[in-house]
N, C-alpha and C positions, 0 to 999 in steps of 0.2 A: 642572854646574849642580845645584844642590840642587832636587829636586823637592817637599820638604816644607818650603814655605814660604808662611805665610799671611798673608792680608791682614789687618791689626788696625791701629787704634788706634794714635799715637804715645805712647810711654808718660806726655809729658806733659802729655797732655790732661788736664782738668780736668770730674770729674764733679760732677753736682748736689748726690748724696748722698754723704757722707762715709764712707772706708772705716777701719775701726779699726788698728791694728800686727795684730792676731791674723791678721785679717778679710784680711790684703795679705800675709801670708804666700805662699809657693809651697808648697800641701798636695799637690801631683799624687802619688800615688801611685807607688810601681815594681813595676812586676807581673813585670818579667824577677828582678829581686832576689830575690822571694818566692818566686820559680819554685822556686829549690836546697832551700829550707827545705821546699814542699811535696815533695818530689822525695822528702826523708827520712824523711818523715811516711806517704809511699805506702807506702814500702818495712818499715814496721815494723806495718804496718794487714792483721789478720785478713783473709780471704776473707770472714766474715761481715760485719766493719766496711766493708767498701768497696762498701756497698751500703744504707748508713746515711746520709752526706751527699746521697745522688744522688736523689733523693724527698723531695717533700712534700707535706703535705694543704694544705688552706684550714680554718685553725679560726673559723669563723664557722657560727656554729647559725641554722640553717636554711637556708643556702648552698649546696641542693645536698643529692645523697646520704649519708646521717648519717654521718658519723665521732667518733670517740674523739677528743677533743683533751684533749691532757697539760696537767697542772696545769703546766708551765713554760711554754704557751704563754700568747701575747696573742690576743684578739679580733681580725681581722686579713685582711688577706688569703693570708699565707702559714706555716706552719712545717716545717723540716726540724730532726728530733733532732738533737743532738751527739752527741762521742764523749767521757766524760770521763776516760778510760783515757789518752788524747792529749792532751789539754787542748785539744779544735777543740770550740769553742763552740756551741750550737744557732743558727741563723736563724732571727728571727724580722721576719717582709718587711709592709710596708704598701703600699699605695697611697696617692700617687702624686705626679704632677711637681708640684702646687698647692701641694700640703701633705701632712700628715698626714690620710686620709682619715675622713671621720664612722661610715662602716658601717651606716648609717641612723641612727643611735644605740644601738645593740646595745654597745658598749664603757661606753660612760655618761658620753663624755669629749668635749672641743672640741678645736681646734685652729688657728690662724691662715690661712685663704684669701689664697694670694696670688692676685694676678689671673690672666686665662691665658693660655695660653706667648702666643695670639697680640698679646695685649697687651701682653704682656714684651716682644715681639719687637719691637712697635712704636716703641721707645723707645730702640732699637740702640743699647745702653750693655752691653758685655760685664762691663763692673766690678759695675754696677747686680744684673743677673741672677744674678752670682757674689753677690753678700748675698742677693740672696732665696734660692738654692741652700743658702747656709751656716744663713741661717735655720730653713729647712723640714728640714733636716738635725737642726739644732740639738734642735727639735721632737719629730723622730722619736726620736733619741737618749734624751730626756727620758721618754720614755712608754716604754722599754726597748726599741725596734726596732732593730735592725742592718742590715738592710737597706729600703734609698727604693727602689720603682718608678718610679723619676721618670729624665728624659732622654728625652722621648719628640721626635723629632727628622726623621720622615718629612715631605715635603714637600707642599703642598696643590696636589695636582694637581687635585681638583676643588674647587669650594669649600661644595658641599651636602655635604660628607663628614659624619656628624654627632659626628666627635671632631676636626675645624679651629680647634676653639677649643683642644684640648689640644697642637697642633703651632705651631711659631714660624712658617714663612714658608713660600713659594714659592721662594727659591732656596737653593741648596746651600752657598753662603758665611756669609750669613748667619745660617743656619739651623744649620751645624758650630758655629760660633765661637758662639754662643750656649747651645747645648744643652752643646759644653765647658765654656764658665763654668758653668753647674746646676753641671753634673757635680761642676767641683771644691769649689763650693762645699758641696756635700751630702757627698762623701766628706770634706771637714777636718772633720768630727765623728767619724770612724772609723765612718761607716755607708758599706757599700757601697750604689751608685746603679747602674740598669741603663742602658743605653739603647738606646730601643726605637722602633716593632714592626719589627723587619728582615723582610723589607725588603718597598720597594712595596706600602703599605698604605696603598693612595687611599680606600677606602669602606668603610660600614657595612653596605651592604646588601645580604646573604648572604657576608657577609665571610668565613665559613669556606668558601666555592665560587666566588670571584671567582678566576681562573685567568687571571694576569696575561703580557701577551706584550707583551717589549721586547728589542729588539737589545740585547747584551753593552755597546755603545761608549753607548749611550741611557742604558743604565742605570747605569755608572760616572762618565756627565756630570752626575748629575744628583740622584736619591736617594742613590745609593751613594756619592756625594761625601762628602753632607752627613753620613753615618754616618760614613765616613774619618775627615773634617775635626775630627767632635764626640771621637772614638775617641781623634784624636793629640792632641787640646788637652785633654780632662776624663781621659782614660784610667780610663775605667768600666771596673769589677771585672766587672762580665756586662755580657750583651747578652739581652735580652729578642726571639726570635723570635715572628713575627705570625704570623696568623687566615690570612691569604688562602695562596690558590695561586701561584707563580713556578713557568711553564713546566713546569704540569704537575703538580707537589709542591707538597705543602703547604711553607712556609715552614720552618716549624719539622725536616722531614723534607727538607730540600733540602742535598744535598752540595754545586750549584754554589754558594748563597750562603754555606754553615756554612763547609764545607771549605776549596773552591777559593778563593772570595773572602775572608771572614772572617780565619779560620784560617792558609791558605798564602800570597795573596798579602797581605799585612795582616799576618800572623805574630801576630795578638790572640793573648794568652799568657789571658787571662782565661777565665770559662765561660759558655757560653750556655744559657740557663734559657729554659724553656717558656712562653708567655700562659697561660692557665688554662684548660682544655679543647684545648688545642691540640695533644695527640701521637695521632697515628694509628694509632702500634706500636711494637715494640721495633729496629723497624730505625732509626729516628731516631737511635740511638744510633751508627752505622756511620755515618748521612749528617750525624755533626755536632754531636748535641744532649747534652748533657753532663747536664741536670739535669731531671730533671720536677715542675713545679708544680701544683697545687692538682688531685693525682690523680685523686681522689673522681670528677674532671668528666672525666674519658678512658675508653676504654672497660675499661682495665685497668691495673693497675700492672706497668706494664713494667720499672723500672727498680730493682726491688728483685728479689724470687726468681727473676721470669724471666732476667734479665740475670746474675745469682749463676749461675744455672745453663748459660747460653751459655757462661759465662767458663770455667766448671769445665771444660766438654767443649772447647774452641777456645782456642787461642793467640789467635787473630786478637779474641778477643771478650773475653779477659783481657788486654790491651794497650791494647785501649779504655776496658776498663774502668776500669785503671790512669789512661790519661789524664785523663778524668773529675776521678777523686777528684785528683788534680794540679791541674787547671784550677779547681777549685771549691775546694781547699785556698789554690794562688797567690793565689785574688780575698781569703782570710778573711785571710790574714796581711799581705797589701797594705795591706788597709785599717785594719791593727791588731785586728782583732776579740776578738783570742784576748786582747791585753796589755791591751786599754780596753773593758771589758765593758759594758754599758750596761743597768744597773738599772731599773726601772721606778720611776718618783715622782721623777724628775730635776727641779732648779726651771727653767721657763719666763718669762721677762721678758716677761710679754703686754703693754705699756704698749710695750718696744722693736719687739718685733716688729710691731704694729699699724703702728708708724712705717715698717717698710722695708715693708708691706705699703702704706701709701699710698704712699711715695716711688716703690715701681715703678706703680701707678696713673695719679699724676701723669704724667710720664713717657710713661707709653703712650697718653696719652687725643687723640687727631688733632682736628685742629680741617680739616674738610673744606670748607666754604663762611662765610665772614663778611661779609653785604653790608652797607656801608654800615658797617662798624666796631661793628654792634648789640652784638659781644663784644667789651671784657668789660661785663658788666652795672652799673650806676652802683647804687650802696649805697644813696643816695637814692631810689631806685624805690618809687612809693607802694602799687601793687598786680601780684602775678605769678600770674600763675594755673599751676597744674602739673599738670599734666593724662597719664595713662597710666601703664602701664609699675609699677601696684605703688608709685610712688617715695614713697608717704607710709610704707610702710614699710620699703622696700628696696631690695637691688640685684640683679640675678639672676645666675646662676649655671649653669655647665654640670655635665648630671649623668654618670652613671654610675659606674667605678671613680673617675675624679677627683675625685668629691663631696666635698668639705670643709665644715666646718661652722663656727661660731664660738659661747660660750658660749649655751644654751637652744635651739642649734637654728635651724632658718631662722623668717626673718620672717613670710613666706608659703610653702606649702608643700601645691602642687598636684597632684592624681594623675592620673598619665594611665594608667599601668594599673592596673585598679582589683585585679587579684590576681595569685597568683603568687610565688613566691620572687624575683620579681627588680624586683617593685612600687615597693620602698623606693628603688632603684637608680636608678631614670627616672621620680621625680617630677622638678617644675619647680619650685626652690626660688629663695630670697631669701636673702643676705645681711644681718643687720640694722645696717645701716647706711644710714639713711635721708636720699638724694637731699634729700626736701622739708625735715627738719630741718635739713638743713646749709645751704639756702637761708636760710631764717626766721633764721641764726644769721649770716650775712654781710648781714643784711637787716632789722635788727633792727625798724624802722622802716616796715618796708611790710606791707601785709594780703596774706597769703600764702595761697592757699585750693586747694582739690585738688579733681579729680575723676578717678573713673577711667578712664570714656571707654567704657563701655557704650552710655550714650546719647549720641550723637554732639551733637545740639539740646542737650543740657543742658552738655553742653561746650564745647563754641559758644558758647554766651551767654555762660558763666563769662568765655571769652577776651574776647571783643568788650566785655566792661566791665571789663578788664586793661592795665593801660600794657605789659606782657609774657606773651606764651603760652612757656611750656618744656615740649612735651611729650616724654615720652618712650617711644619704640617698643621692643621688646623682638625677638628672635629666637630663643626658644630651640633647642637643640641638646645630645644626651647621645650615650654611649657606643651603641652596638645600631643607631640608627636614623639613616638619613640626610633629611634636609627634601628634599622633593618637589619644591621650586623655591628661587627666593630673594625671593620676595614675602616682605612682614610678614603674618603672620598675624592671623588677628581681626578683620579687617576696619582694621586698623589705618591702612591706608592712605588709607583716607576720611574717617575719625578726624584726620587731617594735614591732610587736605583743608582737610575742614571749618573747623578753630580756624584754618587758612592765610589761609581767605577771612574768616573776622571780626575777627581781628586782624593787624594788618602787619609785627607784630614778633613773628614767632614763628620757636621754636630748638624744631631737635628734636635731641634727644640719642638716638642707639642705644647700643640693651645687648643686641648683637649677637656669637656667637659667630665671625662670618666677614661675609664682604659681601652686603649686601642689593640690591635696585632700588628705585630712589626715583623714582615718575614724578610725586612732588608738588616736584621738589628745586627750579624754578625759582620756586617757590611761596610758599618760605621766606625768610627773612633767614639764618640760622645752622645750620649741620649738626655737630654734635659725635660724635665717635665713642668712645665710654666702654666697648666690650666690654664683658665681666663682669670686671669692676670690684676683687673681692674684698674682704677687710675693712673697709677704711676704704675703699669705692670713692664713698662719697654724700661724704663729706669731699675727698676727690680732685677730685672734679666740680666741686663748690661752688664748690674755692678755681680752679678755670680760668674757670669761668663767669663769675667776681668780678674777676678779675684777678691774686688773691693771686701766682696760677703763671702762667707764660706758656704757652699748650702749646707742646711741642717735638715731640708724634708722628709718625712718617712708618708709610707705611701698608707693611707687610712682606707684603701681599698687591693684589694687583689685586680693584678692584672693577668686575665687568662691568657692560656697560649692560645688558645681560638674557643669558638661557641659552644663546643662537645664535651667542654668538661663542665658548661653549665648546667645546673640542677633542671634545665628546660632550653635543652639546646636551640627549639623553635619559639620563638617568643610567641606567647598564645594570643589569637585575634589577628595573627598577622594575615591569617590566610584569607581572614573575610571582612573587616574593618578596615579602610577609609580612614586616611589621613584625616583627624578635624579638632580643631581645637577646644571644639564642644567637648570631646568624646563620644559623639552620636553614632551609632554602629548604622554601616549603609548596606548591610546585607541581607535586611529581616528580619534580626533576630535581635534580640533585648534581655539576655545575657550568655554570660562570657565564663563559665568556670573555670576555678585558676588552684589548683592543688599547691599548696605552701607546706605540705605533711611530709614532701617527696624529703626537703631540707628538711623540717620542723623549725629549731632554733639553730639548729646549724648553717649560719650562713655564713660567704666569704671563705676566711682559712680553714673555717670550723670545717666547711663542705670538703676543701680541701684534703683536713686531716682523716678526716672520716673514710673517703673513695683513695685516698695515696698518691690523687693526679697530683703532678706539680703543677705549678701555675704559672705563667712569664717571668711575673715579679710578685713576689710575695707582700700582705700587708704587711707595714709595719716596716718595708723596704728602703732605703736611701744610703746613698754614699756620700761622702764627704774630703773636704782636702787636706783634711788631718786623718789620724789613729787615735782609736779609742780602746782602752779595754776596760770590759765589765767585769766584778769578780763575783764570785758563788754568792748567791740570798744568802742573807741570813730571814730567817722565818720562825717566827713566833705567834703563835695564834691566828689572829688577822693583823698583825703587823709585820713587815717586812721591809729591811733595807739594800740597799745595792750601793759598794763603792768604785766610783767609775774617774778610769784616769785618762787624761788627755797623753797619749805617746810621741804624737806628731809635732810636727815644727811648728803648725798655726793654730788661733785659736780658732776654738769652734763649741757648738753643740752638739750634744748626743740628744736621743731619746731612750732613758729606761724603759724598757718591755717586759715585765714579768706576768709569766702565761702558767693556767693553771694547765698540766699534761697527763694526768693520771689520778684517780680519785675512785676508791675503794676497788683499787685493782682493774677497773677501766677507764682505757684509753681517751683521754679528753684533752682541746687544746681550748682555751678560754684566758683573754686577756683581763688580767686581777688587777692590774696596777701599772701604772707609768709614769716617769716622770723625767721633764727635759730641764738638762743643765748644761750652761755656759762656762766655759773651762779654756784656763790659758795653756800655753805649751807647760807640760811635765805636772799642773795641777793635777789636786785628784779630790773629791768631793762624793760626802754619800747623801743618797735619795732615799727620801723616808716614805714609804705608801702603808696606807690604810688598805685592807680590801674587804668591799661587800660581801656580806655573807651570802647574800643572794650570786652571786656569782660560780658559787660553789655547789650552790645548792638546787632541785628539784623543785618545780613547782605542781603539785599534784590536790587534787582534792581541795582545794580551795584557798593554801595554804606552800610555806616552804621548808624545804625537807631538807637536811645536810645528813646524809647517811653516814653511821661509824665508819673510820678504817681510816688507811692511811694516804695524806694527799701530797702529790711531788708536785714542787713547784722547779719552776728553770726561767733564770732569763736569757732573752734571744732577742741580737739584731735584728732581726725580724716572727713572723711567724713560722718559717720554719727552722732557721738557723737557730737553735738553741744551746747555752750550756750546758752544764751538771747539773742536774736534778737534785733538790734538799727536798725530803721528805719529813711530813710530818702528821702525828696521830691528829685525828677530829672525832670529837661524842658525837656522837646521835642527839639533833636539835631539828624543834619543828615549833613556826611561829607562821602566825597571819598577820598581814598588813594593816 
């Protein structure tokens, strides 16, 4: 049996948005190829050169303690010199998986916001996400950067985390196979893509002292899958190691995940790069760490003189060293670096790119409650009132490294810390792309009027003499800090209340970077879930709320009924950590144990399945303004098809969801396969998936286990809505990676 085999998409399914010939190319990279070429490049490289690639600063002024930054650098968040004695190029690395990051605006320059990943994810189109990858790629390239921060692919085991809007999902399947698409989509520009934080990087809060404990089999069912899964499908040039503690070690300073996982059983040929501030010492380099970034923020630079100097006195630390400049040479010739140089002043198609940045919008945006068919909204509507959320100006956005901008800057652009070097970083911005315009624009005809929803009475009224209320709530979420609960903020919740009770037809739309509580939801007519949106996110919205789009979203996360049915009702550290974007804990104490055994690999619906809570809205959740029926698997081995009809009057897209439920007589819910198709009215169309054997299977002893008996599959609208169950016999098989 082949044990790398995954679940996708039949290849002829048929996506919404159109892929070009360049764009469907196969760019995956070969990191084993480039290995021989770096292998000779080692062997002809001074003692002083092999400690030139392995270090960088961050040139960004006032980021931190002052450095020199060379006139060859970009504004940015990363540079490592070249060598031009070798012809190995300088790196020069941005942030991050959205796009090309703003910098607060210290570059002087824009860039196109895609939505975020958990919006991308929402729209389970791996083709889709591979254009927005090639995109933001495209981007970077343009502006002279060689290397995207982007692939960021940890799963949301909590969901107050306050970077869940920068991760795809809660499960490992879907979350590999999407983070691969980025991946390759950003490297066919010849920019190397990292992907990141390895590993078990659930929280913000005292992230550098959260000291994570999971069983070996917990952790390779479940995060470390979905690193695997993203690894074999995008085959990223690095790996970007995280903030927090594993067992003990810091991440970035951990032999079991660099080494033994990564590295040996994995056999990654690529290098693994540092978060920024994240090396401890020069022993990192022994447990694993190949490259350090954005120095300045560590307590020292390890990886130039002092590492020059271990090497000189010890075999054992000039062998590493060797490795190193190999693993960091393989990712620059993999991705072409050296042969496709990438100039700065490149031309940018802002008019194309706008479009795939609404095409993945669309796409992601869930239509969670439609009572009574209130969506889609009739053009003829004589008055809408829009109430909240910013939306006469914009759409919001999550901050920190991810920050993306678009030309002049955000729309609104609020402080929450009022100083600081790291001010610019976690304000609360806007998109400009404005919600209420794009109404007024599919609505040419009706008196369209705004409030923002301060005073709740005066919003109110505006509704109650409204043939429609749309209001819309907000959540924000940045890098540093995690939300305290999952209430809306601002009193926003009464704000719903309130326009709920004066008007009957009221839609709230969220601009939410993860899932909220709604205790006004049976209140409403419509619940939209628009995430952060990105550039064209108010044009996105418009055309679902109008009709123009059908949604197709499905929720790639659970949305709890409130905080008690999570695996850690209290989010840990909150009692004694200090808001900081460092993650500096201000209470004394320098670390944070954080139990991951409670789930193990059950996270999300798995948690769900396991305790019997229901949840708000289940993953894998979304409605649509058609009808769809799925009919019974057929299931063969690890092959499995689903034919799925359009019933309804419009067209639209489904997503296939086949969940493994049962497996040698226990209870399991485990997503094996999905796959989305576009379908006209009365069409009917089947989905062909592959599924991981790994999926099915145990990972114990070093190795993976698929126990005899018998396994029942079902697919289901969601994670818990499922059909009939096809059951089928599996041998007894055990392989290592």
């Amino acid at each position: 049996m082949n044990p790398r085999l995954f679940a996708c998409t039949a290849l002829a399914l048929a996506f919404a948005a159109p892929i070009s010939a360049a764009e469907s190319q196969d760019n995956t990279i070969d990191l084993a190829a480039a290995q021989k070429r770096a292998d000779a490049t080692v062997a002809q490289m001074s003692a002083q050169e092999k400690t030139v690639i392995t270090h960088g600063i961050m040139p960004l002024p006032g980021g931190g303690p002052k450095v020199d930054i060379p006139k060859d650098a970009i504004i940015g968040a990363g540079y490592v010199a070249g060598i031009e004695r070798l012809g190995i190029p300088a790196l020069r690395e941005t942030d991050a998986s959205l796009g090309v990051t703003w910098v607060s605006g210290a570059r002087g320059d824009w860039a196109t916001a895609l939505p975020s990943a958990v919006s991308q994810a929402a729209s389970w189109n791996p083709a889709l996400i591979r254009r927005g990858g090639a995109m933001i790629g495209a981007e970077a390239r343009a502006k002279g950067f060689n290397v995207l921060l982007a692939g960021g692919v940890n799963l949301a085991r909590d969901p107050r985390n306050g970077r869940t809007f920068e991760y795809f999902s809660e499960d490992p399947l879907l979350s590999g196979v999407l983070a691969g698409a980025a991946i390759r989509g950003v490297q066919s520009n010849h920019v190397i893509s990292t992907i990141k934080h390895f590993a078990l990087n659930g929280q913000e809060t005292g992230r550098k002292y959260v000291d994570v404990k999971i069983a070996p089999g917990a952790a390779h069912e479940s995060d470390l899958l979905a690193f695997q899964i993203g690894i074999e499908q995008g085959q990223p040039a690095s790996v970007m190691c995280a903030y927090n503690r594993v067992h003990g070690a810091q991440a970035c300073d951990s032999d079991w995940l660099l080494n033994k996982v990564l590295k040996q059983e994995w056999g990654y040929k690529g290098f693994v790069m540092s978060d920024w501030g994240a090396v401890p010492s020069i022993q990192t380099a022994i447990n694993g760490l190949d490259h350090q970034s954005g120095e300045q923020l560590d307590p020292g630079v390890f990886f130039g003189s002092q590492i020059a100097g271990k090497a000189a006195a010890d075999k054992a630390w000039s062998a590493r060293l060797d490795d190193m400049n190999r693993r960091i040479l393989t990712a620059i010739y993999a991705a072409g670096l050296d042969k496709y140089p990438a100039p700065p002043g490149g031309a940018i198609d802002w008019d194309a790119h706008a479009l795939v940045a609404e095409d993945v919008a669309k796409q992601g945006i869930v239509l969670l409650k439609n009572e009574g068919g209130v969506l889609p909204l009739a053009r003829t509507a004589k008055s809408i009132a829009v109430i909240g959320g910013y939306a006469d100006g914009g759409v919001l956005s999550g901050a920190g490294s991810s920050q993306v901008m678009g030309k002049g800057g955000p729309a609104v652009k609020l402080p929450v810390a009022g100083s600081g070097i790291w001010a610019g970083f976690i304000s609360e911005s806007y998109h400009r792309s404005s919600p209420m315009a794009a109404i007024k624009a599919q609505a040419p005809g009706a008196t369209v009027l705004y409030r923002q929803g301060q005073y709740i009475k005066d919003a109110a009224e505006l509704a109650a003499r409204s043939e429609v209320a749309v209001v819309f709530a907000t959540q924000w979420m940045t890098e540093g800090l995690d939300v305290p609960d999952l209430s809306l903020p601002r009193g926003q919740d009464a704000l719903i209340e309130a326009v709920a009770a004066a008007n009957p037809n009221t839609i709230v739309v969220l601009e939410t970077g993860g899932p909220v509580k709604m205790p006004w939801l049976g209140k409403v007519k419509a619940v939209v879930e628009a995430w952060y949106s990105g550039a064209r996110g108010g044009e996105a919205l418009a055309s679902v709320l109008f009709g123009d789009t059908n949604p197709s979203g499905r929720l790639p996360v659970s949305f709890p009924a409130d905080e008690s049915q999570l695996p850690r009702p209290r989010l840990d550290g909150s009692d004694w950590v200090e808001p900081d974007f460092g993650g500096n804990p201000k209470g004394g104490k320098d670390n944070l144990p954080t139990d991951y055994d409670i789930e193990g690999s059950d996270i999300g619906y798995r948690w769900y399945a396991r305790t019997g809570a229901k949840p708000l809205f289940p993953f894998g959740y979304g409605l649509s303004y058609t009808t769809f029926t799925q009919e019974k698997p057929a299931v063969k081995g690890l092959s499995a098809s689903v034919t799925v009809t359009n019933t309804g009057q419009r067209a639209g897209a489904d997503v296939v969801q086949l969940y493994l439920i049962s497996r040698a007589g226990e209870n399991k819910r485990r997503l094996v396969g999905f796959g989305r198709v576009e379908l006209a009215p009365g069409a009917s169309r089947k989905v062909a998936m592959t599924i991981d054997a790994r999926l099915l299977a145990d990972w114990k002893d070093g190795g993976w286990t698929v126990p005899a008996g018998d396994y029942a599959f079902a697919v289901g609208s969601d994670a818990e809505h499922l059909g009939a169950a096809v059951s089928v016999k599996m041998k007894s098989r055990r392989w290592k990676d």
